[in-house]
N, C-alpha and C positions, 0 to 999 in steps of 0.2 A: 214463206221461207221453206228449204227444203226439209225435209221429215230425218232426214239423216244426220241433221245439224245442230246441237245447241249452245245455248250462252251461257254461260258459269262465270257468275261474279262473286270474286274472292270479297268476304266482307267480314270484320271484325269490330266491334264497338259502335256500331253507327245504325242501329235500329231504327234509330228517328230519323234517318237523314241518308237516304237510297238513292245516290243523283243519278247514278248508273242506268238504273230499274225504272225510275220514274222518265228516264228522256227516251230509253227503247220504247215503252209506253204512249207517249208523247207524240214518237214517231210514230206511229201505230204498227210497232214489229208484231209478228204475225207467230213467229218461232219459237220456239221452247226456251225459254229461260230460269235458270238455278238460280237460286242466292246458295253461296257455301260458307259455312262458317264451322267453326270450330268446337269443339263440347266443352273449351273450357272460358271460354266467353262471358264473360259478366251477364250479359247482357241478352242470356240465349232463350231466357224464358221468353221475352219482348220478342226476339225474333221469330218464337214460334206461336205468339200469338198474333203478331203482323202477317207474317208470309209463311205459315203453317205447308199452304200449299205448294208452294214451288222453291221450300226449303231444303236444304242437303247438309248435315250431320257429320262431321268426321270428326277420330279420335288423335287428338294432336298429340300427343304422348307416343300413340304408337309409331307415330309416321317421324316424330322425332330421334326415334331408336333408330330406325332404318335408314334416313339421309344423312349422306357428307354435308356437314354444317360450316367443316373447315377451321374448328375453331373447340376443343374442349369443353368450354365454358359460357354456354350460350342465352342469351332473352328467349322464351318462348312467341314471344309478340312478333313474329315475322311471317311473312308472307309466305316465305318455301313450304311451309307444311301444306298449306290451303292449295297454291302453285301442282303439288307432286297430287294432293289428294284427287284433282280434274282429272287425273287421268284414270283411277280407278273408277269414277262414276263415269265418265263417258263410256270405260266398258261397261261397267253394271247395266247402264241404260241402254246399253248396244247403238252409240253413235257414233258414225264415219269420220265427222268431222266435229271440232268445239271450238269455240271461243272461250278464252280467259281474259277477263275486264274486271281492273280495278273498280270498288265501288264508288267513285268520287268524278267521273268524267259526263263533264256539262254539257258538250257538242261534240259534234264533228264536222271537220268544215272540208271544203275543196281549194286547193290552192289550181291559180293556172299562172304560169312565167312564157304562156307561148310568144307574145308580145312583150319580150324584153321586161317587163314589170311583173313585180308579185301581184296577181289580185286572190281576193280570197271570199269564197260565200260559203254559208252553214249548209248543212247540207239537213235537206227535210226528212227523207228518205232513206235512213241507213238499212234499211231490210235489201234495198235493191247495193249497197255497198260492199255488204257483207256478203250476198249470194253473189257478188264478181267475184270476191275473193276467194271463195268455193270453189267456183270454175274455173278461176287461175289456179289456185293449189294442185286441184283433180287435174289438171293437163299440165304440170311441170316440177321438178323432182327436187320442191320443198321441204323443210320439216317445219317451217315456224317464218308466219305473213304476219306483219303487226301493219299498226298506225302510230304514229310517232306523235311526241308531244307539239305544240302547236311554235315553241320558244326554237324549233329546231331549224327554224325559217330565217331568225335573224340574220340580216345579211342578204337577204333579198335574193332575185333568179340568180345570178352568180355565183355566191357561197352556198345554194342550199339545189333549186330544181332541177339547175345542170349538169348537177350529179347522177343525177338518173333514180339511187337508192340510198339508203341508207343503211348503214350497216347496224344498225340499231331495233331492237323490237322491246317496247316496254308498253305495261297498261290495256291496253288492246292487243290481241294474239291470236291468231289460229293455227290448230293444228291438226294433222291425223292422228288417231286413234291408233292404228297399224302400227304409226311406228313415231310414237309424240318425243317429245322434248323432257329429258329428266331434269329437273332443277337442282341446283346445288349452291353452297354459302350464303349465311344466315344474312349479311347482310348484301345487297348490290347484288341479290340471286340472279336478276337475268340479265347484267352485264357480263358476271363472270360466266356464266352457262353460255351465251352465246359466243365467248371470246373462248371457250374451250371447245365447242361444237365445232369454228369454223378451223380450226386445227386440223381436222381429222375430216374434213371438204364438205360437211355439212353445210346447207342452203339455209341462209335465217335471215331477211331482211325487211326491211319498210320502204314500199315506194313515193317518190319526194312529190305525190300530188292529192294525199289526203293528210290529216291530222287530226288530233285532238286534244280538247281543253283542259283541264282539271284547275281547283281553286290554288290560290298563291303558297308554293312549300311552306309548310309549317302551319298556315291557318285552319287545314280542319283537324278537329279533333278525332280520336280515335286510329282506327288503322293501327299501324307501326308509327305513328309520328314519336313516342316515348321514346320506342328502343333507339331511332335514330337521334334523337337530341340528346343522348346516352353514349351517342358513339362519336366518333369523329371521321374528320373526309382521310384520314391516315391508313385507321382500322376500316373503313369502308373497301378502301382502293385497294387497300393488299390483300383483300378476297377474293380480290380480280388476280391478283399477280400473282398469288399461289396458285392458279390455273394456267398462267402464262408468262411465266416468267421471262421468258424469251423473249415476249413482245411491248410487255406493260414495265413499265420504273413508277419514283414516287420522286417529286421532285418538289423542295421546297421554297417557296416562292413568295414575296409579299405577305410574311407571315403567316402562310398555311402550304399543308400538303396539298398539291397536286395529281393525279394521276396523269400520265401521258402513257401516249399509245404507238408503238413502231407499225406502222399501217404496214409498211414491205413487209414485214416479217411476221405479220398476223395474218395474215392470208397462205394458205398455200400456193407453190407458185409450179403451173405444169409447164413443161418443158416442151416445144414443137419437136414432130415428129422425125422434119427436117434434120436436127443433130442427133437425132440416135445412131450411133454406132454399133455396128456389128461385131458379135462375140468371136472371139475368135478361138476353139476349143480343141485346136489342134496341139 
């Protein structure tokens, strides 16, 4: 993997249980990889006597003073702090580019829909995935390339590869350094972060021909799974909406909130050159 590159796996409460760390491993990635965790972590002495060495430390207090949370009255048990704190260490450690990887994903797999059918194989190999996504980033004027979750398929080549992208980055992420991705709202940080980003013509997506795994919501322990079964899909979505109000509502449905999304109106929309009209300043 290239020297200018690493992985940062945000990880909180799961000392014993690294699926992250252990399937890079597996694959036999080559590249620098972090675990990041927090200094107020129960569980931080375990982590510094498991992975002492490719350990990273941040002060969740501090970084909680400084981000829009969105919200007054906040859980500390969220991802955003861990999320904003990669980018301080990817300078400190002077890398071009990083990955941010939740610590809980099993595989990654390749989808193909070129024959009209989903098929799908793991992929053994993610050093050589990840160093495409490098060389796509470095030649085209991204801020943030994920992998999407693997349930984002349902519906087969028609609802999902014929799309081309996704407008989604969760789990899996890279970014530049240069000019990364700030995170924001405590809970649903990188829906709302990316529905605020593409506002203002920021590039953030997932292409619909990789994925990946993680265990069934709500089965593992640790992480943020607390704060969210503390919260609800109401207080989630309007994390979102208070970034875009314009684009996002909350819509009640079969006894729960829903978020929906105005796709026309969450994109910016540029105008061909064709209809520009000259000034006329006489």
């Amino acid at each position: 993997m290239r020297k200018d590159t690493a992985v940062f796996i945000i990880t909180h409460g799961r000392a014993e249980k690294q699926l992250t760390l252990d399937l890079l491993r597996q694959s036999e990635y080559s590249g620098k990889i972090y675990l990041v965790v927090d200094n107020k972590d129960e569980q931080l002495s375990e982590y510094k006597k498991k992975y002492g060495d490719v350990l990273l430390v941040f002060d969740k207090k501090k970084y909680a003073k400084g981000i829009d949370t969105h919200i007054n009255s906040f859980s500390m048990n969220s991802a955003l702090f861990a999320r904003n704190a990669c980018i301080d260490f990817a300078r400190q450690l002077t890398f071009k580019y990083y990955f941010v990887c939740d610590d809980d994903i099993k595989c990654v797999k390749f989808k193909d829909g070129r024959a009209g059918k989903l098929k799908t194989q793991v992929a053994k190999n993610i050093e050589r995935i990840f160093s495409a996504m490098v060389r796509y980033m470095e030649n085209a004027p991204l801020q943030e390339l994920g992998i999407i979750p693997d349930n984002t398929y349902i519906g087969g080549v028609n609802n999902s590869v014929k799309r081309g992208v996704k407008w989604n980055v969760c789990q899996i992420a890279l970014f530049k350094t240069a000019s990364p991705v700030t995170f924001k709202s405590i809970m649903w940080e990188d829906v709302a972060t990316l529905s605020r980003d593409i506002k203002t013509g920021k590039i953030e997506f997932s292409p619909m021909f990789l994925s990946q795994c993680t265990p069934a919501n709500g089965t593992n322990e640790g992480g943020c799974k607390k704060m969210y079964e503390n919260s609800s899909d109401y207080a989630n979505s309007f994390m979102v909406l208070l970034d875009r109000p314009d684009a996002i509502k909350i819509e009640f449905k079969k006894g729960k909130f829903m978020m929906r999304s105005n796709h026309a109106a969450m994109h910016p929309c540029i105008i061909h050159e064709r209809y520009r009209k000259e000034r006329d300043d006489a």
